[in-house]
C-alpha positions as CSV (number, residue, x, y, z in Angstrom):
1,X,66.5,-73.7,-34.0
2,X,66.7,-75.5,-31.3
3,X,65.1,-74.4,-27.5
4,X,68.0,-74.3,-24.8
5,X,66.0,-76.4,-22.6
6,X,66.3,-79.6,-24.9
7,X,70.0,-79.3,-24.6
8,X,71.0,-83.0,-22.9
9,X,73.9,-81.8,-20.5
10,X,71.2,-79.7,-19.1
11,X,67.6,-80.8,-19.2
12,X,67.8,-82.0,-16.0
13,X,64.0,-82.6,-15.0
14,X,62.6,-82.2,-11.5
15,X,59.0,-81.6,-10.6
16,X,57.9,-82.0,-13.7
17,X,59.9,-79.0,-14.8
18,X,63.1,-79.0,-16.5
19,X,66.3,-77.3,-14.2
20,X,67.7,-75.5,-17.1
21,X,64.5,-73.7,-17.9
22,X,64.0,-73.0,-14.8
23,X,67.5,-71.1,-14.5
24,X,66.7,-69.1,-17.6
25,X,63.4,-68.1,-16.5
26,X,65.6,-67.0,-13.1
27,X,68.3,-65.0,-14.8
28,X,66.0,-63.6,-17.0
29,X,63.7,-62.0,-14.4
30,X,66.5,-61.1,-12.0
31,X,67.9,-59.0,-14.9
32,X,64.7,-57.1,-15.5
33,X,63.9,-56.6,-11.7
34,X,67.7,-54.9,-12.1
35,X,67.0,-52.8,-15.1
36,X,63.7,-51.7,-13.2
37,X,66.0,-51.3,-9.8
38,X,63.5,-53.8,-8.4
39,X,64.8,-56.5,-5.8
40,X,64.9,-59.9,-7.0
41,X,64.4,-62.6,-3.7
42,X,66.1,-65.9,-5.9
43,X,64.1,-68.7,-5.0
44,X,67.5,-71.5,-5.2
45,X,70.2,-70.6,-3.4
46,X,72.3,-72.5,-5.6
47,X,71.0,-70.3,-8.0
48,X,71.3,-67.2,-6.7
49,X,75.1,-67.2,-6.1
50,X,75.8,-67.3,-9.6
51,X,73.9,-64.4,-10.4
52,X,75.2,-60.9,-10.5
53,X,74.7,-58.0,-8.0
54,X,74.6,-55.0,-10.0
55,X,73.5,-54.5,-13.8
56,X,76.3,-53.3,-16.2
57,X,76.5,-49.6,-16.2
58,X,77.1,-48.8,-19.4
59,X,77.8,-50.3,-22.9
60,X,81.6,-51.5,-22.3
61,X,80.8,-53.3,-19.0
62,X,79.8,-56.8,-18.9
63,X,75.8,-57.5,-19.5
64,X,74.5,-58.7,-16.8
65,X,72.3,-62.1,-18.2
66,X,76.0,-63.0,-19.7
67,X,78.0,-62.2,-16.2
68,X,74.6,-64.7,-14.8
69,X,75.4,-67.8,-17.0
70,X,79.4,-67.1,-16.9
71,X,79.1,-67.9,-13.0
72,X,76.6,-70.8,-13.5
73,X,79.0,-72.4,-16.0
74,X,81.5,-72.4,-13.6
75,X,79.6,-73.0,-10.5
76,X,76.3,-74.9,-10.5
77,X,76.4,-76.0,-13.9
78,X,80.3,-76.4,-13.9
79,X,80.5,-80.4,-14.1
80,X,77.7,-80.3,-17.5
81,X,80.4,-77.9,-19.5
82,X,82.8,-79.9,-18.5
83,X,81.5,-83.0,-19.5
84,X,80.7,-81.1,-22.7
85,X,83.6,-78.8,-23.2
86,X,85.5,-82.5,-23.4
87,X,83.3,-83.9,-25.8
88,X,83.9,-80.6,-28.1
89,X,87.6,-81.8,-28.4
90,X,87.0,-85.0,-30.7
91,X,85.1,-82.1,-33.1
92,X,87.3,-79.3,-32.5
93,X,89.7,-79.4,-35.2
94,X,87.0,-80.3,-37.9
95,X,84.5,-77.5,-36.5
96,X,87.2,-75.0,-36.8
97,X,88.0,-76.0,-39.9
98,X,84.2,-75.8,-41.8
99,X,84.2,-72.2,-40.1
100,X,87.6,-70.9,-41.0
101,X,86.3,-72.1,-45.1
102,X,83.3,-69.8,-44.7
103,X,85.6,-66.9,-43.2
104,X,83.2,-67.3,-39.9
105,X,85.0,-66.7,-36.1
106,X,85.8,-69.8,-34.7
107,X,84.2,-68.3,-31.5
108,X,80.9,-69.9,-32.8
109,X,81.7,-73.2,-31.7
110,X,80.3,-72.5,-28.4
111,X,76.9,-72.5,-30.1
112,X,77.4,-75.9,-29.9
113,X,77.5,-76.3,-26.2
114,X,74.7,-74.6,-25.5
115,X,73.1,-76.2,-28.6
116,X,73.6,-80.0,-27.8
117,X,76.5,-79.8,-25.6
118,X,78.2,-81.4,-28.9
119,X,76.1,-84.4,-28.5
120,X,75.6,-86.0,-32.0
121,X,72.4,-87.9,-30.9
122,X,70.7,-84.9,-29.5
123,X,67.0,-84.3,-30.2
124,X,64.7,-81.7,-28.6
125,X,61.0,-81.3,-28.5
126,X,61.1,-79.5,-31.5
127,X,62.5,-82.5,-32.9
128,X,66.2,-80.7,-33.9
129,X,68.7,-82.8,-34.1
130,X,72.4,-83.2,-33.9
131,X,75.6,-81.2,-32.6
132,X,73.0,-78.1,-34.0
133,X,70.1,-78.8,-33.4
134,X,68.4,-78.4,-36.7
135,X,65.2,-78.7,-37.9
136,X,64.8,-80.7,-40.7
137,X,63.7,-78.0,-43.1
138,X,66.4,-76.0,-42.4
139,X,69.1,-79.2,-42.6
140,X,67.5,-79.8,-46.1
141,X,68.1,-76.1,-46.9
142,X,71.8,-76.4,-46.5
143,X,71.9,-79.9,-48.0
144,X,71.8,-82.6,-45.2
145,X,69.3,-85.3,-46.1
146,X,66.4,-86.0,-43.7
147,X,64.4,-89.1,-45.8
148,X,64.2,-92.8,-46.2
149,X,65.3,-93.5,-42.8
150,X,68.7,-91.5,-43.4
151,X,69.4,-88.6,-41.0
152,X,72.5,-86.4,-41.9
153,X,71.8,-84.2,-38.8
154,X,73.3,-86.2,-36.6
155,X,76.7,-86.6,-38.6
156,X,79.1,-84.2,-37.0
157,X,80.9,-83.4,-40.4
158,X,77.8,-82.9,-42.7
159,X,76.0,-81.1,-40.2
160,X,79.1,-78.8,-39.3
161,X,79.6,-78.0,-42.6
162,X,75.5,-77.2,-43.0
163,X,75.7,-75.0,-39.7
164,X,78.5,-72.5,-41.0
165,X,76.9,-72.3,-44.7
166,X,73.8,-71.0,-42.6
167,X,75.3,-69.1,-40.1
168,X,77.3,-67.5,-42.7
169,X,74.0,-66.3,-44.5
170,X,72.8,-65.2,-41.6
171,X,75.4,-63.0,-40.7
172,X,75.1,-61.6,-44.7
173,X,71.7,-60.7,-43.5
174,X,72.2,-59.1,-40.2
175,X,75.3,-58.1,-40.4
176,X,75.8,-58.5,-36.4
177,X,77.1,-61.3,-34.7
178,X,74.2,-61.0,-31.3
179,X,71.7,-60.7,-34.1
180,X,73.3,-63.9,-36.2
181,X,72.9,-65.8,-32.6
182,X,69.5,-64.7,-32.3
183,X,68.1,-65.7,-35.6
184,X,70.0,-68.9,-35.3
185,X,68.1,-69.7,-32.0
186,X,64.4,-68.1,-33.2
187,X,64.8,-68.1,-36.9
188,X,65.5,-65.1,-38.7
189,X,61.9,-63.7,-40.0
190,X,61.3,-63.4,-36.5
191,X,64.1,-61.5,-35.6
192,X,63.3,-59.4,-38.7
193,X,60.0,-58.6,-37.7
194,X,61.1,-57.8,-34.2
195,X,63.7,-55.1,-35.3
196,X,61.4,-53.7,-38.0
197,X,58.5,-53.2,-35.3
198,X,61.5,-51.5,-32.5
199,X,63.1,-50.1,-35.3
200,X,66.6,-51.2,-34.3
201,X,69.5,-53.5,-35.1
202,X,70.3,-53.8,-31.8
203,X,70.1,-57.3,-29.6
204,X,70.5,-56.4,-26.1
205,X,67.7,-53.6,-27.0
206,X,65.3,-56.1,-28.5
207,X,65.8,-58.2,-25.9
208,X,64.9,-55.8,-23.4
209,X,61.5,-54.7,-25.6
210,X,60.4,-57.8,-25.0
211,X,59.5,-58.5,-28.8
212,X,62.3,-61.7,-29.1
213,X,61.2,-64.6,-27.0
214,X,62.3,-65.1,-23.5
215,X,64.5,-68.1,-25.0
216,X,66.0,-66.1,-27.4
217,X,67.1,-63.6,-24.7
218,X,68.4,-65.9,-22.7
219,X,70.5,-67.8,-25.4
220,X,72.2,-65.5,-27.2
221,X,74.4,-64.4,-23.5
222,X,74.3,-68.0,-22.6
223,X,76.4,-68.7,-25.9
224,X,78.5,-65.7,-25.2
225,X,79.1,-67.0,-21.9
226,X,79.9,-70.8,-23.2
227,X,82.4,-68.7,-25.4
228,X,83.9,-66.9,-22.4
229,X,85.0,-69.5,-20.3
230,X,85.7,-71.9,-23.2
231,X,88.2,-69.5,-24.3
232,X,90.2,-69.0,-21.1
233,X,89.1,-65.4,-20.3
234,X,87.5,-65.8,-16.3
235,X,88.8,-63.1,-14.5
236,X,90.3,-61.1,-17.8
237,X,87.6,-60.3,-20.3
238,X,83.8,-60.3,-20.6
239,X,82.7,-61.8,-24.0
240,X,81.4,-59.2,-26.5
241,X,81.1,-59.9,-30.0
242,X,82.7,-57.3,-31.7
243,X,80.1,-54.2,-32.7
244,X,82.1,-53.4,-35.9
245,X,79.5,-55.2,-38.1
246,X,82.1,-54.2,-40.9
247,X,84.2,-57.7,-39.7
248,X,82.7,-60.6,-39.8
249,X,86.1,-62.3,-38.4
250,X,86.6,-60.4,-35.5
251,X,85.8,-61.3,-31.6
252,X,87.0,-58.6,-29.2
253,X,86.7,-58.4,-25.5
254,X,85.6,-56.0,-22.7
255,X,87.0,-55.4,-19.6
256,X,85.3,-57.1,-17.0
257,X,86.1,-58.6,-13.5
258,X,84.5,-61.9,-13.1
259,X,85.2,-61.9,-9.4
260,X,82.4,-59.0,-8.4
């Protein structure tokens, strides 16, 4: 799908470079310097404050890339998901209702946000389009017309409704909500390919082999974080999609202090 950096409430361009790339590529590394117990100098201050001090120490505490983008949200970044998180409310109702039809957790409205920040007009590089971001093979797929000057990608009903048909195949193949987030971001022959040459159908351990792209890894705990402090949980509960691949409907949380 879409790459994070084209997202409009962030693409913020300086130097040539944009900011939000530039904070992925930051999070990123200061997570694998942790997981290598390597230190990390940031080089933006205004970065480094929203980053997290110690990597999660085992599998119920919060990962540490999601704990990095939780404090951007609501520090650096804070007045972008704003902006957006206000925008979502003219969609909300609708968006919950094409998921709810598909039996999908309403939780993956946050894709949005990191998506488009739920603006309709949005187009990346990659030329996606719309509240999410898709390409226009993959809107025809799920029945949005991209011809004769007509672009359905950019209606928020039509393309809601295309976005939860295709997330709900996705999560028929992978059976795991990280993995559905992945495939959504990178498409999902790459993520098959990826977990056929690790040999696992786990994310965060994908991510850390280094076969997903750096993107990838950095959108599927940016989404989780959107989700987190969308839903009200700072300071209560880290977001973590439930492992029980069994329920498709089902978002639990960890505990986590938000404070450290």
């Amino acid at each position: 799908m879409a790459v994070l950096i084209s997202a409009p409430n962030f693409a913020i361009a300086a130097e040539g470079a944009p900011r939000w790339e530039r904070l992925l590529d930051q999070i990123l590394t200061r997570a694998e310097a942790e997981r290598a117990d390597v230190p990390v100098r940031a080089s933006s201050p205004q970065v480094a404050s929203s980053l997290p001090s110690t990597p999660a120490p085992n599998a119920t505490a919060a990962n540490p890339l999601v704990v990095g983008y939780v404090r951007y949200f609501s520090g650096a970044g804070a007045r972008q998901f704003q902006a957006s998180r206000k925008r979502l409310e003219e969609y909300r109702a609708m968006i919950e209702e094409a998921l709810d039809q598909e039996d999908l957790p309403r939780e993956l409205m946050w894709i949005g946000l990191v998506e488009s920040g739920y603006n309709t007009l949005a187009r990346s590089p990659k030329n996606a389009v719309g509240i999410w971001q898709f390409i226009p093979e993959t809107a025809q797929t799920f029945g949005l017309r991209v011809v004769d000057g007509v672009d359905e990608r950019s209606d928020p009903f039509k393309s809601t409704r295309a976005a939860a048909r295709y997330l709900k195949v996705l999560y028929a193949k992978f059976r795991d909500w990280p993995l559905v987030l992945a495939a959504y971001n990178t498409g999902e022959r790459r993520v098959q390919k990826a977990m056929e040459r690790s040999r696992t159908a786990d994310f965060w351990h994908l991510a850390e082999s280094g076969l997903l792209p750096r993107e990838t890894q950095a959108y599927v705990p940016a989404v989780l974080a959107a989700q987190f402090l969308g839903e009200g949980h700072l300071a209560k509960a880290a977001p973590k999609l439930d492992p029980v691949r069994s329920a498709p409907s089902r978002v639990v949380f960890a505990t986590f202090d938000a404070s450290r």
